[in-house]
N, C-alpha and C positions, 0 to 999 in steps of 0.2 A: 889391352882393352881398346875396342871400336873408340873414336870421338864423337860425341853423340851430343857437344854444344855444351855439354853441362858443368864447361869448368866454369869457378867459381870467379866473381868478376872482380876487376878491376877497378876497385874504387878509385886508388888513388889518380887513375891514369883522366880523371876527368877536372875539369872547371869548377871551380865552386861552382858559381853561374851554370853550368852542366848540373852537377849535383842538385842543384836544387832545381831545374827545367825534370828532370827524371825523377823525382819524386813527387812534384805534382804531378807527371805522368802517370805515378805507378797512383798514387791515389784516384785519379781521375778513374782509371782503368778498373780500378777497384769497384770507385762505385757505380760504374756503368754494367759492371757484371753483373754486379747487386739489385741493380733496378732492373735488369735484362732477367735475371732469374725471379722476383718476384713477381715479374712480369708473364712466367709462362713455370709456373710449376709441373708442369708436366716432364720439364727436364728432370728434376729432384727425381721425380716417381719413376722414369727412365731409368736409372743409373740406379739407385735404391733397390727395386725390381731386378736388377740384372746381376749387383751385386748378389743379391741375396741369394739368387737362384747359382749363380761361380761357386758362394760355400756349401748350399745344401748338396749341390750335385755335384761338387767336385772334379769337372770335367779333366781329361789329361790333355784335349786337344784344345785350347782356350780361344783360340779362331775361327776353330771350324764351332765349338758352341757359340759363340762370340756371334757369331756368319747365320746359324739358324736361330737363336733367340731375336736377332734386330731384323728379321728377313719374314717375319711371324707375322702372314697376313692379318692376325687380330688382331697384334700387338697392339695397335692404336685405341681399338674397342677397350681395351686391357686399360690400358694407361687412363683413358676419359674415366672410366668408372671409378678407377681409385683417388683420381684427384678429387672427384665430385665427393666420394666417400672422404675423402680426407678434409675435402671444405665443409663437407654438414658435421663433423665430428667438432670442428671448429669455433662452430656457431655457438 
């Protein structure tokens, strides 16, 4: 199998001092995603959308539907609507 980065890390090979600079990090990064994504829900509805349309349709080609779903000149008309519909649902 390809190396694709995802072996499994190396705790012990770091500093305490490391250790804990890299956990504030990963917290840090945490909540910056968090506020970066409550900040713009139209990603959720991106992804949500796209997933959902992978299981209904089952594509065999997952790039090339992958390539004409995000390539959807409406797409964007698409997404506004549903988040506006998901924030008046909200209310």
């Amino acid at each position: 199998m390809a190396d694709r980065g995802l072996e499994k890390a190396d705790i012990g090979a770091l500093s305490p001092e490391q250790k804990e600079k890299f956990r504030q990090f990963k917290i840090k990064t945490k909540i910056a995603n968090e506020m970066y994504l409550r900040a713009h829900p139209e990603v959720e509805m991106l992804l949500s959308d796209f997933l959902r349309d992978v299981f209904v349709k089952r594509p065999t080609d997952i790039r090339e539907f992958a390539a004409g779903h995000f390539s959807d000149p409406d797409l964007p008309r698409k997404i506004q609507q549903k988040v506006e519909e998901k924030a008046s649902a909200n209310i």
